[in-house]
N, C-alpha and C positions, 0 to 999 in steps of 0.2 A: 389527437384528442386524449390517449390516453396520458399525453402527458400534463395535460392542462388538468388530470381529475387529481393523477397525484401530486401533482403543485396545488389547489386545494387540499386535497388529503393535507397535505403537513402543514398547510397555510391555515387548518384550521375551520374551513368551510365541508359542510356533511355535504356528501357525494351519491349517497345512499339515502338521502332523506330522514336519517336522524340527526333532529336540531342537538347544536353546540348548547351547553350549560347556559345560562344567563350570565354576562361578562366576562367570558370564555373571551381570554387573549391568546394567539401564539406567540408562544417564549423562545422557539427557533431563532434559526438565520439561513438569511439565503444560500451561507453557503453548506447547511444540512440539505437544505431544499435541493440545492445543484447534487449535493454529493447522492443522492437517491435516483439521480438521474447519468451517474457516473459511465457505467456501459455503454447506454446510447447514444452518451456525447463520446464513449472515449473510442469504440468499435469504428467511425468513421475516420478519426485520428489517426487511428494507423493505417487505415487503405491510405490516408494521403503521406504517412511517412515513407511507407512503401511506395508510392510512386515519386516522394522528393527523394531518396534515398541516394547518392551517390557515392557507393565504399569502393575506397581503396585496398589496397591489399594491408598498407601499414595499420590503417583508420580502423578496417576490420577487426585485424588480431590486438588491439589496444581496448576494442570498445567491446568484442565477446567476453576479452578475461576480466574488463570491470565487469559486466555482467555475469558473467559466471560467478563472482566473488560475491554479487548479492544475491545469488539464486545460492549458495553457500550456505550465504546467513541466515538468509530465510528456512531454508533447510533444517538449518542444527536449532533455531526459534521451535521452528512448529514441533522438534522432538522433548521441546520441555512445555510447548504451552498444555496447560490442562484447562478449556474453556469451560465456566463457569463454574468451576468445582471450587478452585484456589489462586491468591494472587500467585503468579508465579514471579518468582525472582532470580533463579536459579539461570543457569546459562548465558546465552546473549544477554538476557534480561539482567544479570547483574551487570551491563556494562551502559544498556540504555534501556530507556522504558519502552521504548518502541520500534524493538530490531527487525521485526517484519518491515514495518515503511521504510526503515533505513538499507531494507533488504532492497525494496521494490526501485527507491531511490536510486540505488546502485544500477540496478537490472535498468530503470529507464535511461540514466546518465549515459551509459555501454552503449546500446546504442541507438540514444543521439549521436553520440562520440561515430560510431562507426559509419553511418549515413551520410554524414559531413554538408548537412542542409541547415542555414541559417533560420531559415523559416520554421523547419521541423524543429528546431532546438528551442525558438521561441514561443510557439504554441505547446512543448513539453513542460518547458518551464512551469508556464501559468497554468496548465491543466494539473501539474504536482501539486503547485501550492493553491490553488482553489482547493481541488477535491482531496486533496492527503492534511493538506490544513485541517480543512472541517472535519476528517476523521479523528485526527491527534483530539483535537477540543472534546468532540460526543466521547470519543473512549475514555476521553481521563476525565470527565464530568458521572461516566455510568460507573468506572474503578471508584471515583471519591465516594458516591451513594452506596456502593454496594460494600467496599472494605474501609472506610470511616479513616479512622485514625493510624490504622496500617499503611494506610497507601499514603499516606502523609506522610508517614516517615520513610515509607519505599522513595518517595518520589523527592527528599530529602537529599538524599542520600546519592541517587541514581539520574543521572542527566535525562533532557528529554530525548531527543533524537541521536547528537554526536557522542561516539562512545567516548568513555576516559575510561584506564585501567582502575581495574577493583581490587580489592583484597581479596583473597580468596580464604573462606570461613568455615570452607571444609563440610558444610551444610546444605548443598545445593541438591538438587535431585538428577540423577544419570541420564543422558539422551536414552530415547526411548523409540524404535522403529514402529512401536502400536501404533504411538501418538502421531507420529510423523503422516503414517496413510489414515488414522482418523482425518486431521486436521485437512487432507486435500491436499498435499503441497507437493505431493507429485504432480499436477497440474498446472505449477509452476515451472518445473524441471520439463513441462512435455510443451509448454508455450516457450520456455525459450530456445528449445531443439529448432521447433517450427521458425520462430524470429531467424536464428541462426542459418538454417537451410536456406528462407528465402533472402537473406543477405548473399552468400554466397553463390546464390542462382542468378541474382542479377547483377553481382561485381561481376560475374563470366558472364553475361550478357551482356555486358558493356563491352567486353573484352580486355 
């Protein structure tokens, strides 16, 4: 049920009994809609990756160090981002506009890689590009509203997702350990210990 209020909620429908404006349209899309609903579809995903999971030894150590390399990125990200203060450009962010997702990208690709499940890889695929789609679009639609003509030329300049080398301009702002435990992204670094642990529990349970 309570999914059906907040599918209203964003669809636009009062849930609470205050009426919508007179010719109140939703300007959404489904896939905002889905992406608000991202946990409760993604938390069953993994109890089933975890039981398609089938790691090798090789599978393993190929798909922890892609993961690790985007649990990396994400890292030295969240040590320049400053949320909602300033665009940030500086860091990862001079190479892509969206080093976190390309962070998460990495971490989920690892492992798929290491589980070595057709079906787990298939169902990752489309649950990225549903739910990290729809995020890419809401993010750089709230950066255009909120930095106008800056982000126009950030975003000029600066690819979406896959990095290219930058020039460096000597302008950038220093990684920062504040920002890093503001932003939460050591609870990235402690979910993929835990992903990690339980790959290795049940490669040795397989034997």
């Amino acid at each position: 049920m309570r999914f059906f209020r907040s599918a209203k909620r964003v669809a636009g429908q009062s849930t609470e009994g205050i009426p919508r404006p007179p010719g109140y349209r939703w300007r959404g899309t489904w896939q905002e809609l889905f992406w608000r609903q991202r946990v409760r579809v993604g938390l069953p995903l993994v109890v089933g990756y975890a039981w398609l999971a089938r790691p090798t030894a090789p599978a393993f150590a190929g798909g922890v160090a892609a993961s690790l390399l985007g649990v990396l990125v994400r890292g030295r990200t969240a040590g320049h981002l400053r949320k909602n203060a300033a665009l940030t450009t500086s860091g990862p962010y001079a190479f892509t506009r969206h080093p976190l997702y390309l962070g998460s990208l990495l971490i989920v690709a690892g492992f798929l890689l290491a589980g070595r499940s057709p079906v787990a890889d298939g169902v990752g695929a489309a649950y990225f590009a549903l739910f990290y789609g729809a995020a890419i679009g809401r993010e750089e639609r709230r950066m255009r509203t909120r930095f106008g003509a800056e982000y126009e030329a950030y975003a000029a300049r600066v690819p979406r997702l896959w990095p290219r080398p930058a020039r460096a301009d000597g302008g950038g702002l220093p990684f920062s350990w504040r920002l890093y435990w503001r932003n939460g992204e050591y609870q990235t670094a402690l979910g993929f210990a835990a992903g990690v642990l339980l790959l290795w529990l049940k490669m040795r349970w397989r034997g």
